[in-house]
N, C-alpha and C positions, 0 to 999 in steps of 0.2 A: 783842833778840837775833834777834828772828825776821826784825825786817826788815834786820839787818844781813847774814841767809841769803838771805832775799829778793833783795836787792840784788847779792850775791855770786854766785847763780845766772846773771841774763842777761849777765854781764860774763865769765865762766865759758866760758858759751854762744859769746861774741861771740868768746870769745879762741879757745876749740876751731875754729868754724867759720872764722875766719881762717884758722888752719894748715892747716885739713881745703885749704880755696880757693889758697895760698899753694902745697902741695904740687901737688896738683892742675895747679893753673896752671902750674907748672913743669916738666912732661911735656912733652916734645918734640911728642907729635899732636897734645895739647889747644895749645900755641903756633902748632901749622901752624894749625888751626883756626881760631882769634880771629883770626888772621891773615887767613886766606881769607874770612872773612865780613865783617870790617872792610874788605878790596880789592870786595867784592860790593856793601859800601853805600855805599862812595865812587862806586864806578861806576854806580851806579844801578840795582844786583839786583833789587831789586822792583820796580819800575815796567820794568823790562825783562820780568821775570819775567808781570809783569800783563799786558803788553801781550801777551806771545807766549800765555797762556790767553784772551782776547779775541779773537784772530785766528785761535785752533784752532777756538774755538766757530765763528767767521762760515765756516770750510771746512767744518767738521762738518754745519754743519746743513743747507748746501744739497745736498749729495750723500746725506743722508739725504731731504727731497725729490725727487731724483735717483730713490730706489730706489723709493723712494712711487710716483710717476709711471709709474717704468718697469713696476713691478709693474699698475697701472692700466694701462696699456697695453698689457701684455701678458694677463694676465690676463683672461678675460673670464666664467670661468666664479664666479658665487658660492659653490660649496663649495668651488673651491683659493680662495678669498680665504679664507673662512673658515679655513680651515684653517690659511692663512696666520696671522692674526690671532689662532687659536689658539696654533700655535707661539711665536708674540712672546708672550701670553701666559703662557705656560711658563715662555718662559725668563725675562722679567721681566716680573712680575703687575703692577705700575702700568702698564703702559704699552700695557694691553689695550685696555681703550676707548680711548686716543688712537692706537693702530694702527688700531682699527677705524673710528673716525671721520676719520682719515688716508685712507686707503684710498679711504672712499666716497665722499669729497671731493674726491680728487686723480685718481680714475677718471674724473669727472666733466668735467675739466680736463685729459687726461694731456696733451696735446700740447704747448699754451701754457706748462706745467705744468711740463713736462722742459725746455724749451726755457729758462722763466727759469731754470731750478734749477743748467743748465748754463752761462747767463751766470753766476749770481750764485756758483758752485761756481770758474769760472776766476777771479774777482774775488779770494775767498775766500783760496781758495789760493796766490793768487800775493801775496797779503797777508800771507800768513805765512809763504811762502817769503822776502819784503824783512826780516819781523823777523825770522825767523830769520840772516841776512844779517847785517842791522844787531847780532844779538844776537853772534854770532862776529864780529865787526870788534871788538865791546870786548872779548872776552875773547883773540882772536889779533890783536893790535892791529900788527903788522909788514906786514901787506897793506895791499895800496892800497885805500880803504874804495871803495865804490859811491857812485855816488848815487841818487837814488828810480825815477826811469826806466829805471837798470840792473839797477836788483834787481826791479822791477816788472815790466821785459820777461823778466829771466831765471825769475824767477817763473811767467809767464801759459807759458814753452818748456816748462821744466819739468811744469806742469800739463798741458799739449797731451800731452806724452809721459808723464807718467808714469797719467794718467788719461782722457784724448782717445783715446790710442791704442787700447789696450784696449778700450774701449766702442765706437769703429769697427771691430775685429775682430769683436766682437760682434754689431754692425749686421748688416757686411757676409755674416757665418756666416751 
């Protein structure tokens, strides 16, 4: 008897959670849904999706040697660094000693320092202005796509203005 209870239970189970899934599955949002995710991995959602977090990090992190540099070169007093390095500190505790050792690294260097940060920040950027490019071509697919030197010039324009400019303001103030 007991295992015919036994037995009765996960088939119970199996039959509940069908309907629970059955129901479910038949909701109009949860249909758009399977939908939209299904068109996302046909097209290639993750590895698009990967690639455009790949190409944030390579923009991100030269303009953060960008600040590094500039602060080195601006900066010449060690208690506003410290202080500096204080605040990053603060506001997030790991990343105190690698500010602090940033800093007195890139003071060392600021020149050379800004100058690659800034090739490799227009590289960066306009690399992930092309994926982002490339990522709206699959999902508004009725434009005429780019090709890589289109999206890669429109890219490095983009960057000139929207991050060039600005820090020649800067300069020139």
């Amino acid at each position: 008897m007991s295992r015919a209870t036994s037995d009765g239970g996960p088939a119970r189970l199996r039959s509940l959670a069908t309907r629970v899934v059955e129901r479910i599955g038949g909701l109009p949002a949860v249909r758009t849904l399977i939908a939209t995710l299904e068109a996302y991995d046909r097209g290639g959602g993750g590895l698009t999706a990967a690639g455009l977090a790949y190409t944030s990090l390579l923009a991100i992190l030269p303009g953060l040697l960008l600040i590094a540099s500039a602060i080195g070169l601006w900066v010449e007093d060690p208690e506003v660094r410290a202080q500096i390095v204080d605040w990053i500190g603060r506001a997030v505790p790991p990343l105190q000693d690698v500010a602090e050792a940033a800093l007195v690294s890139v003071s060392q260097g600021a020149v050379p320092t800004s100058i690659l940060a800034t090739i490799f920040l227009l590289w960066g950027s306009s690399r992930l202005y092309a994926n982002m490019d490339y990522a709206f071509s699959k999902i508004f697919s009725s434009a005429r796509p780019r090709n890589e030197i289109e999206r890669t010039a429109r890219g490095i324009v983009l960057t000139v203005v929207v991050v060039g400019l600005p820090l020649a303001v800067l300069f020139v103030g």
